[in-house]
Residue frames as a rotation matrix with the C-alpha (Angstrom) as fourth column:
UNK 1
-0.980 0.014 0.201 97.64
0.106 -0.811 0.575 89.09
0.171 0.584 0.793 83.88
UNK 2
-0.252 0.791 -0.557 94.59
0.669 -0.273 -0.691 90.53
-0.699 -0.547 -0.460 84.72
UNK 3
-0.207 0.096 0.974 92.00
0.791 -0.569 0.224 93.04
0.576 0.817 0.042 82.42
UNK 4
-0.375 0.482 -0.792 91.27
0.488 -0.623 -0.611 96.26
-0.788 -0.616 -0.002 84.53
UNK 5
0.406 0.859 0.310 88.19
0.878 -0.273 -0.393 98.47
-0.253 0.432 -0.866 83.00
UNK 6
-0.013 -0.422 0.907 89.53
0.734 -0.620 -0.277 101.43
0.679 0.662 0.318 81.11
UNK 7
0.646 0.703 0.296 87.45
-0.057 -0.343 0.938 103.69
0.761 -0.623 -0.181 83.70
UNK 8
0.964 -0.250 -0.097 89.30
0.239 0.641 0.729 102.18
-0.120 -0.725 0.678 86.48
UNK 9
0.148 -0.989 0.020 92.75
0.942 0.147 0.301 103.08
-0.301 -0.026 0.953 85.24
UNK 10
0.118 0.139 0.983 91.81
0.117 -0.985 0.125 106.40
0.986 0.100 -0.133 84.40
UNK 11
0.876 0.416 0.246 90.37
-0.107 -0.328 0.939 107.02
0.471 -0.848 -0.243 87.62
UNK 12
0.604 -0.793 -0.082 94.13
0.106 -0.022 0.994 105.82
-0.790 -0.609 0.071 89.90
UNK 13
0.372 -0.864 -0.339 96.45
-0.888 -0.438 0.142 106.60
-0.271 0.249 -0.930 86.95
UNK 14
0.301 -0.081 0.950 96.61
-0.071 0.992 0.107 102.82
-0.951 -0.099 0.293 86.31
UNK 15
0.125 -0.174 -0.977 98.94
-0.982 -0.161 -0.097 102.30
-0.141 0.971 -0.191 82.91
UNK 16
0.788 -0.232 -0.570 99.65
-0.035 0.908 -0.417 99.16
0.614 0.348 0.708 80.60
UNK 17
-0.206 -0.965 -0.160 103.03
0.194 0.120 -0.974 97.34
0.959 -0.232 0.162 82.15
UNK 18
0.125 0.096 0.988 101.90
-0.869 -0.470 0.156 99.20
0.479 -0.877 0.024 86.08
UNK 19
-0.430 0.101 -0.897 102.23
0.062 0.995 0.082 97.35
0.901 -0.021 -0.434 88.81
UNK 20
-0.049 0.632 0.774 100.04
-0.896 -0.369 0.245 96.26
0.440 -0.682 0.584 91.59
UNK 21
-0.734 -0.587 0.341 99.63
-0.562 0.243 -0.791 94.65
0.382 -0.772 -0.508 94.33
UNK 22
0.263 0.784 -0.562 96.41
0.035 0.574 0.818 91.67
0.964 -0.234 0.124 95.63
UNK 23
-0.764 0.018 0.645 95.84
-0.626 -0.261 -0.735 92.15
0.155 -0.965 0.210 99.34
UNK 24
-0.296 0.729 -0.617 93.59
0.336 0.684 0.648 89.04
0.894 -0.015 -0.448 100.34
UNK 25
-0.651 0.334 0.681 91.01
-0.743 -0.462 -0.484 90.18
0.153 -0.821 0.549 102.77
UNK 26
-0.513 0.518 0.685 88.41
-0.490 0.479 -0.729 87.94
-0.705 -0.709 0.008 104.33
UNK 27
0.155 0.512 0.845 85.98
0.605 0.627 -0.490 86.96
-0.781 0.588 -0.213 101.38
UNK 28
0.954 0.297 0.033 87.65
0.196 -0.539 -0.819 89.28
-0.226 0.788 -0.572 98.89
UNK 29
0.107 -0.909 0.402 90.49
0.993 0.120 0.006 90.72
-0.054 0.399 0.916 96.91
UNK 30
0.830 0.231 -0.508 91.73
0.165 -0.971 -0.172 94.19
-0.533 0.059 -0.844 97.08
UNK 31
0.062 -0.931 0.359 94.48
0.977 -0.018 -0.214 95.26
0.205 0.364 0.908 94.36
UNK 32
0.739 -0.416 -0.530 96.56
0.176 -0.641 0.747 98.12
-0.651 -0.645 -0.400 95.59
UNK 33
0.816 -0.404 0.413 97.85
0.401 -0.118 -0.908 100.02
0.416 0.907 0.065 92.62
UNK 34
0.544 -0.619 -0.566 101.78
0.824 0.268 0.499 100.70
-0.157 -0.738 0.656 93.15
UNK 35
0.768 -0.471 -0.435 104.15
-0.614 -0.733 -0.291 103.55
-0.182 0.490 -0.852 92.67
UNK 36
-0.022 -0.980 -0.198 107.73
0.920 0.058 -0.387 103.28
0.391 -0.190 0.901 91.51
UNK 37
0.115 -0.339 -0.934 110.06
0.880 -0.400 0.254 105.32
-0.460 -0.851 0.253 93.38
UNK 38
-0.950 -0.139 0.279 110.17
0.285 -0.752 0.594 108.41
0.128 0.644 0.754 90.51
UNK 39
-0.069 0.879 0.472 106.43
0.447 -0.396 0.802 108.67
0.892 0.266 -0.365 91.37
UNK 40
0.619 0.380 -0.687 107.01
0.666 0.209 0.716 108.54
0.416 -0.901 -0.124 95.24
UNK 41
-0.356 -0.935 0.014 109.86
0.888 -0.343 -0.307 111.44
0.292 -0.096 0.952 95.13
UNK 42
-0.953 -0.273 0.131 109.25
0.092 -0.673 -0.734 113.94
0.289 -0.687 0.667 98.05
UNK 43
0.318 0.912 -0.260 105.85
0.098 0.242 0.965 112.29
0.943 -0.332 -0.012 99.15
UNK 44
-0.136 -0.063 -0.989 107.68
0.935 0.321 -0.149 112.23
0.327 -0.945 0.015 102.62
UNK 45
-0.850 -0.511 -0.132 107.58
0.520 -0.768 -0.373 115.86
0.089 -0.386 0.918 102.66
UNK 46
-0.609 0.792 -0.049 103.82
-0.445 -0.290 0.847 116.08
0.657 0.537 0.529 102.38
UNK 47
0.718 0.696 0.010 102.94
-0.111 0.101 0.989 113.45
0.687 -0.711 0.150 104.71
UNK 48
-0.230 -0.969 -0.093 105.87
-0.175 0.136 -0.975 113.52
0.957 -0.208 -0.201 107.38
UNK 49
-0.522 0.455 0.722 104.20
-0.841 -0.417 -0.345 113.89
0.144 -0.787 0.600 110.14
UNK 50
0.499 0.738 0.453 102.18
-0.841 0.538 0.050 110.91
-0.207 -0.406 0.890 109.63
UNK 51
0.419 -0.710 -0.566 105.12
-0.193 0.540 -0.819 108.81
0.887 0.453 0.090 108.14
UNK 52
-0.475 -0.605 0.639 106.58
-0.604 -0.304 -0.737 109.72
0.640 -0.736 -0.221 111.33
UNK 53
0.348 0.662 0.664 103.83
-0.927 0.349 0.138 108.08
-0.140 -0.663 0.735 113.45
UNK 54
0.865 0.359 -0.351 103.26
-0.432 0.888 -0.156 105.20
0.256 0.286 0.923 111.31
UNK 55
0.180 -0.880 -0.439 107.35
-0.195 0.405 -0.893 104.70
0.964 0.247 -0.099 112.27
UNK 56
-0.611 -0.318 0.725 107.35
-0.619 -0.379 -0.688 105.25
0.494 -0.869 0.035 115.46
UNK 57
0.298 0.940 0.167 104.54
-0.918 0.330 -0.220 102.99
-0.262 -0.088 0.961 115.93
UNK 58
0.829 0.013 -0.560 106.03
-0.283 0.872 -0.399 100.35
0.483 0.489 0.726 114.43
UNK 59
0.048 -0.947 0.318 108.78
-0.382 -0.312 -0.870 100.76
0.923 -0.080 -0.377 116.08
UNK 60
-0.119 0.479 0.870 106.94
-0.956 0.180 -0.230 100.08
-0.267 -0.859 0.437 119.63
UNK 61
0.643 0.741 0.191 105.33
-0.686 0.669 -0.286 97.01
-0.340 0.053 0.939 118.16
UNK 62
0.326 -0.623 -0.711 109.04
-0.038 0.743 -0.669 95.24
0.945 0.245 0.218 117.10
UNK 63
-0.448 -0.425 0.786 110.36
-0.813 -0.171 -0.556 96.67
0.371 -0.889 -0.269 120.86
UNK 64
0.084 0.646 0.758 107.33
-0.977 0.203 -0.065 94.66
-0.196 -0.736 0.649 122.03
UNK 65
0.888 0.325 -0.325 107.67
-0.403 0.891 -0.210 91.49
0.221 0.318 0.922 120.27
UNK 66
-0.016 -0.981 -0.191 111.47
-0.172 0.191 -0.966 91.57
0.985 0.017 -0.172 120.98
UNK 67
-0.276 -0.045 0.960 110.81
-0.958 -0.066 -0.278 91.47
0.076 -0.997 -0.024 124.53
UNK 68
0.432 0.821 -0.372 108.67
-0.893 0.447 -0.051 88.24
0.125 0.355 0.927 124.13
């Protein structure tokens, strides 16, 4: 459990009970507030285009390790 500044949960929508996410980075911590999937309904239709990349892209980068 963790306190997060009022401020701070204002500011990303951040409620009691939310959940998030610690991302260790070099000499820090980065928390990475989360949706649930009722928040994330028809976000693909907004960014699709880059969803698309970001798949396609990954997509290359298992091909490539499978080869390996």
């Amino acid at each position: 459990m963790v306190t997060i500044p009022a401020r701070i949960m204002r500011k990303y929508g951040i409620k009691q009970g939310s959940k998030v996410e610690f991302v260790e980075l070099e000499d820090s911590v980065l928390m990475v507030p989360l949706k649930s999937l009722g928040e994330l309904r028809g976000v693909d239709k907004e960014h699709r285009e880059v969803l698309l990349d970001a798949i396609r892209e990954l997509n290359v980068e298992h091909r490539k390790e499978g080869a390996r």
